[in-house]
N, C-alpha and C positions, 0 to 999 in steps of 0.2 A: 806716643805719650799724650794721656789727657790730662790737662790743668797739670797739677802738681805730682800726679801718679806715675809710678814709672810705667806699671803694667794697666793696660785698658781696665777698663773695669766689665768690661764682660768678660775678661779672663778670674777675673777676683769673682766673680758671680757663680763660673763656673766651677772654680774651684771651691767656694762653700758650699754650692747644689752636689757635688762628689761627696765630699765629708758629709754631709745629710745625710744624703742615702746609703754611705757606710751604716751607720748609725742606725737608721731603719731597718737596715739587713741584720743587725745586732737584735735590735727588736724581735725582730720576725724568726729568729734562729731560737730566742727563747718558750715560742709557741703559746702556752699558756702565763700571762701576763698578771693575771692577778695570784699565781702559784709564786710569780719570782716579783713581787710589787716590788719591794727595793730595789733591785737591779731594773726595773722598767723605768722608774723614777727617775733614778740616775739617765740611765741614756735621754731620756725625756729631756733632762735639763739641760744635757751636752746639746741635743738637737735644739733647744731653746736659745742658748746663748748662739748658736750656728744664726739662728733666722732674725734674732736681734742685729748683730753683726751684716747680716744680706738687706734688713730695713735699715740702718743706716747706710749702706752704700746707694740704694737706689736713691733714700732721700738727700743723699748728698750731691746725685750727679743728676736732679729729676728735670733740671732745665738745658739737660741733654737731648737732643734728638738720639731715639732707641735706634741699633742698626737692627739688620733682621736675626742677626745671630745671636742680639743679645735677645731677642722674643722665641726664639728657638730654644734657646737654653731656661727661657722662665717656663717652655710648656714642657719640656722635655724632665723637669727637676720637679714639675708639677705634678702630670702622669707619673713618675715613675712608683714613685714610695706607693703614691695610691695600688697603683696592680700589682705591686709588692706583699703589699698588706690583704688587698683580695680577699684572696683564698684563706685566711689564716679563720680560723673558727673566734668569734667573737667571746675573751675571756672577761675581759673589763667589767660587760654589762651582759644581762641575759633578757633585755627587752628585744631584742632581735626575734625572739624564739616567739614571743606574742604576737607580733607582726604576721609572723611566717603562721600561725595558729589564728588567727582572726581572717587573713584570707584564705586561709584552710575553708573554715567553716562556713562563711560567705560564699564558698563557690559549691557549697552543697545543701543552699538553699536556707541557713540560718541566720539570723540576727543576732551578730556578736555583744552585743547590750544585753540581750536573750537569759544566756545561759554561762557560765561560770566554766572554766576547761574542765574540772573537777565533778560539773555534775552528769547525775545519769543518766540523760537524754544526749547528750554527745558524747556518749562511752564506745560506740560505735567508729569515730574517729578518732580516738587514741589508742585503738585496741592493735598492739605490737607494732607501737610507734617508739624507735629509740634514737632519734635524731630529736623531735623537737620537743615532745609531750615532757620529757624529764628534766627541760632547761626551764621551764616556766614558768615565769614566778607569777606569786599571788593566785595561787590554781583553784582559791574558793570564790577568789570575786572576778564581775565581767571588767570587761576592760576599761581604760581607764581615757581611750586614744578618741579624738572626736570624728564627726564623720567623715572630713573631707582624706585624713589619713586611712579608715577604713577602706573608703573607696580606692586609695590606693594599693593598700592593702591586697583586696580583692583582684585588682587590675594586674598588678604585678604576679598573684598568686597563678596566676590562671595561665600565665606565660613561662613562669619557670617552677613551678609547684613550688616542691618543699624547700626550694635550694637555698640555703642560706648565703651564699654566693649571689644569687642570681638577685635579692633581697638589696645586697649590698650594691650591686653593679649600678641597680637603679638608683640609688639612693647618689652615687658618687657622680653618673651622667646629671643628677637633677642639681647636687650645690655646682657643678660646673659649668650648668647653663648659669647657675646665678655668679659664675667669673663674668661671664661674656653682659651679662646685663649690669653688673658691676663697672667692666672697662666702659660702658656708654654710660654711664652715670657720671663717673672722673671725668670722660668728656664733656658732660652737659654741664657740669661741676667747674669747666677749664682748669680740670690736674691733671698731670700728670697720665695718662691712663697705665703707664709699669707701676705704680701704687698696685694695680692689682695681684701684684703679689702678695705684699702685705696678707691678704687672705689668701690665696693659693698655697703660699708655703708655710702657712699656719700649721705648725706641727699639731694645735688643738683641733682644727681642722680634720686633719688628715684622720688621724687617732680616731676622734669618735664619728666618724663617718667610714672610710675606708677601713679601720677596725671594726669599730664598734658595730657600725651600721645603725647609729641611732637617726629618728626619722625627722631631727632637724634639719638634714641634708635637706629633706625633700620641701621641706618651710622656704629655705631661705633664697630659690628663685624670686618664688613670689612675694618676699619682703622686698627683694632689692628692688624687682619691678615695681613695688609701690613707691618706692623712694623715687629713682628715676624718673616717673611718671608724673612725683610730685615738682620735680625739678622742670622738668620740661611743658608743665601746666594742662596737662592732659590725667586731670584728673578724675574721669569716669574709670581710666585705666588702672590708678592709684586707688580708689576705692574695689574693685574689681580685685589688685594682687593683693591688698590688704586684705579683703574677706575670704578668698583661698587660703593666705596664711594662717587665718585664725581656724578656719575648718582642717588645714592640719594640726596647728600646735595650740589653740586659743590664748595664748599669752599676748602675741602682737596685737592683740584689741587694746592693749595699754596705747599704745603709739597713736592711736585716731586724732586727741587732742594736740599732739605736737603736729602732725599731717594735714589739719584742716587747713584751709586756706583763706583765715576769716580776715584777712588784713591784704588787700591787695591797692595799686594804686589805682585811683580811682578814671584814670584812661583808660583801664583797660575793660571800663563796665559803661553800661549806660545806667543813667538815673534811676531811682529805688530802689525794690527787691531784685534786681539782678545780681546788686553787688552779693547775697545771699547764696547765690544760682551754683557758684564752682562748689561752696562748702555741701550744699544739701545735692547736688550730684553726686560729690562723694560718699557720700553718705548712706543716701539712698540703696547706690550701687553695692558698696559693704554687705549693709544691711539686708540686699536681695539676692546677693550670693552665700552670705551666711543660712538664711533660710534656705535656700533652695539645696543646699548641701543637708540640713539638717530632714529633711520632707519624709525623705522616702524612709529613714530609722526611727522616725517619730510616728508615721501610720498604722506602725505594727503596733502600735500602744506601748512599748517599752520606753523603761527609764535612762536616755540618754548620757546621762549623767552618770552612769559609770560608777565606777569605783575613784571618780573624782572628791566625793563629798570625806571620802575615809583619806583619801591624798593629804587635805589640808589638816589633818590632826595628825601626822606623822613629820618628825626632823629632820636633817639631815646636813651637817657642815653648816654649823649657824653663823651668821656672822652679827653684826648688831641684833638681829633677831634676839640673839642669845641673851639681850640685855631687859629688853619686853618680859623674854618666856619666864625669866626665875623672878623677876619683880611680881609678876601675875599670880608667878606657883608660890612665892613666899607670903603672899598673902591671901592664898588658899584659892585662888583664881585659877580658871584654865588657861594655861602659856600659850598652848595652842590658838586659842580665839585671840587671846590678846595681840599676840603676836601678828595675826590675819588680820584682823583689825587695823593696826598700825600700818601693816605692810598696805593693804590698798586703801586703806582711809587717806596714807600719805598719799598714794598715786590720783586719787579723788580731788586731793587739795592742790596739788599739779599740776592735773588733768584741768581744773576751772581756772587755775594765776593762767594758763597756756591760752586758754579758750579768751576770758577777758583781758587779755596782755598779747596776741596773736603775734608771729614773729615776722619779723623784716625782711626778711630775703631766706632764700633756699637755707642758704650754712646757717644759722638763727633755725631753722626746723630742723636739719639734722642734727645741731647739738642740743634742742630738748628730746630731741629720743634718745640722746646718749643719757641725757637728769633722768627720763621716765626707768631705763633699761637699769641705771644706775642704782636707782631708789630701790629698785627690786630686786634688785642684785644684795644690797647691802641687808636688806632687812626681811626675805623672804625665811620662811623655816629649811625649806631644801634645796639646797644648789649643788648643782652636782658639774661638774664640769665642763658638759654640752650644753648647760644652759647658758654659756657666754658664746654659742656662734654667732649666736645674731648680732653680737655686738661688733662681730670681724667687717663688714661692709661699711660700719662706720668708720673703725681705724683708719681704715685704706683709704676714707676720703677726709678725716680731720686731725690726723696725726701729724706732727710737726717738727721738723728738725732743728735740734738747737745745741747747747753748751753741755746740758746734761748726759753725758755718756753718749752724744749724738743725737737727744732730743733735746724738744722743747720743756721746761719744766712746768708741766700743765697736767692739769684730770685727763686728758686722753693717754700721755705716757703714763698715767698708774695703770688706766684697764688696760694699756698693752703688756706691761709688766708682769698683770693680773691674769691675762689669759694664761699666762705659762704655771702662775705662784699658785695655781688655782688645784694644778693637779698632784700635789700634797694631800688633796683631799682623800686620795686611792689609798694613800698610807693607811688606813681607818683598815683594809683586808688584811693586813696581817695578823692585828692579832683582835678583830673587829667589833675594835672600841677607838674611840676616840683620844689622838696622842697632842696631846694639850703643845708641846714643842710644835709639833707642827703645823696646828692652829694658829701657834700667834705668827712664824714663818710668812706661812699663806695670806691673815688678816692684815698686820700689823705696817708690811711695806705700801699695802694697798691707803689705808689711811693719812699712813704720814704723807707719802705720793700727793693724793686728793686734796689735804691740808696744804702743802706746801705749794701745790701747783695753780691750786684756786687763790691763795694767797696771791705769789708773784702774779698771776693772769692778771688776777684783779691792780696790783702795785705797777703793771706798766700801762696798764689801759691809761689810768691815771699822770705816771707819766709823760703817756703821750698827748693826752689831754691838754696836762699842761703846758706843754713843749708847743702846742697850736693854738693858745690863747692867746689875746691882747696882751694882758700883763707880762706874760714872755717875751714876747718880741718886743715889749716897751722895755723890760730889763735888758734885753739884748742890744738893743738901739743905743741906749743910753752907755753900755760899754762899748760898743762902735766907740760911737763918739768923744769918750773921754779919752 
């Protein structure tokens, strides 16, 4: 018996990591996913409230020492659903099939920036291809993936060809180096390191990676290493995993301004521009892996830039965005710009209160990457449901237990809420348009969440505040005494 349980809690662990993987095998029995979206949905949500339920139990016993059997049961609940899912042919999304077609091409001597799947200078590598050339999408324009993903691309192609399989395997070894760089983070962090579950047993996780196979898997090592890195003040490294990251995904370039290190105490510098020295290290470093990833597809003369420039005029699951694009369109304006606009004009005006306001301590930087991730989140034109992994390695290190259904009432438990309420968004294949019910579903918890939770944040700070001031303990005193 621990504390007030009757049963261990690695027994409770174990018997929610069972029912999960039921649930998975339920998944997996159905084969193609976006054929039966409502019934994927469904089990989705049953595995969602499963892994709510497994984050409060850890967060309730975290100031337990883990035994080995409860770390056997988080890797064992962790691997399993993944090589469950394996083999299953990716229905969700058919960006896998680009992946697999960009290091196609690459390993027969072409520049995937080049040429177009569709055009007739590599009609020669599609010719009696019925595995990946017919899952392709966007088959007029080049790709859209930057270079450091290509190279992966290429790497991976060369080792397991076409296999879609072999695509994903990679992809699943790569976010589960970023567990293990994760559990060193929670330590540098002083939490817990079983928090790492929290992201292991992320059903969103799981899904669009070990499904999907989408290539934020392979991002999100080298994000946590930058966070880690940032913690631990070995930041040529943090500059270093942040520029790998942006040459797979380029999004985490948004994070730089929360990750600089422009506020430190002044022991740990000598006199003048040194205090400068950690920020433009990091920096530097970024900035000279971003290049040197970029080199070798920029020589050939092509336009690196992809079919990015046609990305940002296309929508997808809008969330305040959606409030920009019809203001813009109702006054004969493009939604699209406007909306682009907004979206990183905000992270601009962020990116400089971060830079001239620089934050206090490590947790002060990790939770402006959750403001930066958040802003972008809330007001980008398309989010699609992999674009909240990156947000799982913050969970795991800022989420908080408390009265609300076993959290804290704060903005980290909305985006935890959010990563499940998110995949609503799949609804949109049935009958593929958008079902306004389940729009407001997926938006609407997220908001009041974020309101309510910034509010109270903000109402106990205050507080606490008060409760450590003069005037308190003089009203305090003074009832003593009477």
């Amino acid at each position: 018996m621990i504390g007030k349980w009757k049963v261990p809690p690695s027994v409770w662990l174990a018997l929610l990591g069972a029912l999960s993987l039921l649930i998975y095998g339920r998944a997996y029995a159905l084969r193609d996913l976006r054929q039966h979206t409502v019934a994927f949905v469904v089990l989705f949500f049953i595995l969602f409230a499963l892994y709510l339920a497994t984050v409060v139990l850890i967060l309730r016993h975290e100031s337990e020492p883990v035994s080995r059997s409860t770390w056997l049961i988080i890797i064992l609940f962790a691997l399993a659903p993944r090589l469950l899912l394996l083999p299953m042919k990716p229905t969700l999304s058919d960006d896998m099939f680009r992946y697999v077609w960009d290091g196609r091409i690459q390993n027969k001597g072409l520049n995937p920036y080049q040429y177009p799947p569709n055009a007739p200078e590599v009609s020669q590598f599609r010719r009696s291809d019925t595995t990946v050339w017919p899952h392709i999408n966007r088959k007029s324009f080049v790709t859209v993936y930057p270079p450091g993903a290509q190279m992966a691309f290429a790497a991976i192609w060369r080792v397991v060809g076409d296999s879609v399989t072999g695509f994903k395997a990679a992809f699943i070894l790569a976010e589960l180096v970023g567990a293990w760089l994760l559990f060193r983070l929670l330590r540098a962090l002083g939490q817990p390191p079983q928090r790492v579950l929290i992201y292991l047993w992320s059903p969103l996780l799981i899904f669009e990676v070990a499904h999907a196979g989408h290539v934020d898997g392979l991002m999100l090592p080298f994000l946590i290493l930058a966070l880690w890195a940032r913690v631990k003040e070995r930041y040529w490294i943090s500059g270093l995993g942040l520029g790998l990251a942006v040459l797979v995904k380029l999004i985490p370039l948004i994070l730089l301004p929360a990750l600089l290190p422009l506020s430190l105490p002044p022991s740990r510098h000598t006199a003048g521009n040194a205090r400068w020295w950690p920020s433009l290290q990091m920096l530097l470093i970024a900035a000279g892996a971003t290049t040197m990833g970029y080199l070798p597809y920029i020589v050939t003369g092509t336009d690196v830039a992809g079919f990015l420039p046609h990305y940002f005029g296309e929508n997808f699951n809008m969330g305040l965005a959606r409030i920009v694009y019809e203001v813009a369109e109702k006054y004969g304006r493009s939604g699209s710009t406007f909306a682009n606009l907004f979206t990183f004009g905000g992270l601009l005006v962020l990116g400089l209160f971060f830079a001239l306001k620089p934050a206090k301590n490590d947790r002060s930087a990790l939770i402006r990457c959750v403001w930066l991730i958040g802003w972008f989140t809330l007001f980008t034109q398309n989010l699609f449901p992999w674009y909240l992994l990156w947000l799982l390695p913050l969970l795991a290190c800022l989420v908080e237990r408390g009265k609300f259904l076993g959290f804290r009432l704060a903005p980290m438990t909305a985006w935890l809420y959010f990563s499940g309420l998110i995949m609503l968004s799949y609804l949109f294949f049935v009958r593929w348009r958008i079902i306004p019910w389940a729009q407001i579903a997926e938006f609407a918890p997220l908001y009041v969440l974020l309101l309510a939770g910034g509010w109270f944040s903000r109402h106990s700070r205050g507080v606490k505040a008060f409760a450590g001031s003069g005037v308190y303990q003089a009203v305090r005193n003074l009832n003593h005494t009477s």
